[in-house]
Steps between C-alpha positions, in 0.01 A plus 500: 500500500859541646765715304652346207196221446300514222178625472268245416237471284185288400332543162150402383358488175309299325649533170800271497707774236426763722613348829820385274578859417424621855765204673756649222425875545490475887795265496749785329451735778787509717425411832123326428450117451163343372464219780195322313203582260113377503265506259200585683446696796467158715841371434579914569404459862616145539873611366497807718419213786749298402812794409414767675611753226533839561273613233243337270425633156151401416256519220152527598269329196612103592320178532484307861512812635527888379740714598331778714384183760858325466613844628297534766597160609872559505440859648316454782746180614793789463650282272641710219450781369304516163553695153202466237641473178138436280382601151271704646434855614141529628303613807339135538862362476690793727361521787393173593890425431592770766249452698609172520829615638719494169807804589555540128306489154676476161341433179653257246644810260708597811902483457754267630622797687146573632467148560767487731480814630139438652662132606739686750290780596227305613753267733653831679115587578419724222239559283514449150258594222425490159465904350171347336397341845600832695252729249200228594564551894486869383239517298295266789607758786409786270142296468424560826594152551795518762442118613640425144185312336406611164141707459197241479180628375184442692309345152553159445694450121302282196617164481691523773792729383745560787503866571879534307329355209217702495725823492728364220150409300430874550837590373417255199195697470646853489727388196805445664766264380676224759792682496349817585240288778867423642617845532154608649496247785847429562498170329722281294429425154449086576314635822245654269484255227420255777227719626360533194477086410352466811233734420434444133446140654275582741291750303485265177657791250787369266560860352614865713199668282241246658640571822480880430131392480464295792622774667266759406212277526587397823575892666886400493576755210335841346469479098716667290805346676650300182669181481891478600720248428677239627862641480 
């Protein structure tokens, strides 16, 4: 980008009144311009094909195709540079994202300011993180884990809970409410509350206090733990 051109930028979602409030958001910053939007991570790679933007702000859960391989995609053909901007806040959805060679990770409670912040960072070369998504590549190097994968436990999880889901059932187990799951893992509220669906799906509980008991029954949990609640 030559001085005095705008720096420009592709944005993917697949929620059309997100994307709309991105293109306006993005569009106010002096100096930025929103060259095209997709709404999956297919028309993401195609547009950054077609425009060759500067910088692509991505979400990762979309149809076609997700955002951590539409990424990889437009990474690897030094297309663009790429900020995730995503709901969520987990191992499973962090480092496959940087892995994948996204340069910055936002979540969707960020600021405008943060938004574009991270947006002009990322084009001079720079790295730019979520706090939440810094204290997970902590927390992961402090694990022992320096390559950046979360801990996975040798034993094979009942009914095929990922390893993320088995931990938050423990949490569930011990008592603890989402909010305070979120606080213990680094996680946002909607992050957890998804977790937790997922599970009570898989498990076939409707209630926290019979998931306190699968739990327990299932070596997830001690007793005594209590049941938490949703808040």
């Amino acid at each position: 980008m030559s001085e005095g051109q705008a720096l420009r930028v592709v944005i993917a979602d697949d929620q059309r009144v997100v994307r709309d409030g991105l293109v306006m958001l993005v569009g106010l910053c002096d100096g930025i311009e929103v060259v095209g939007t997709a709404a999956d991570g297919a028309a993401a790679v195609a547009l950054a094909d077609e425009l060759a933007p500067d910088v692509v702000l991505m979400d990762l859960r979309m149809p076609v195709m997700d955002g951590v391989t539409a990424t990889r995609e437009i990474t690897g053909r030094g297309e663009a540079r790429v900020v995730v901007l995503t709901t969520y806040a987990d191992d499973e959805s962090i480092f496959p994202a940087l892995r994948a060679g996204a340069a910055g990770y936002l979540t969707k409670d960020a600021s405008a300011e943060e938004i574009e912040a991270a947006i002009r960072a990322v084009h001079r070369g720079q790295t730019w993180l979520d706090p939440t998504v810094q204290a997970r590549l902590v927390s992961a190097l402090g694990s022992g884990d320096p390559g950046g994968e979360p801990a996975r436990p040798s034993a094979k999880h009942p009914d095929n809970l990922t390893p993320r889901e088995a931990e938050v059932l423990s949490l569930i187990g011990e008592g603890l409410s989402n909010r305070e799951i979120g606080e213990r893992l680094f996680l946002g509220q909607a992050t957890v509350k998804t977790h937790v669906n997922r599970i009570f799906a898989k498990i076939g509980t409707q209630s926290r206090a019979q998931a306190v008991r699968y739990a327990i029954s299932n070596g997830l949990a001690k007793p005594g733990g209590g049941v938490g609640g949703a808040s």
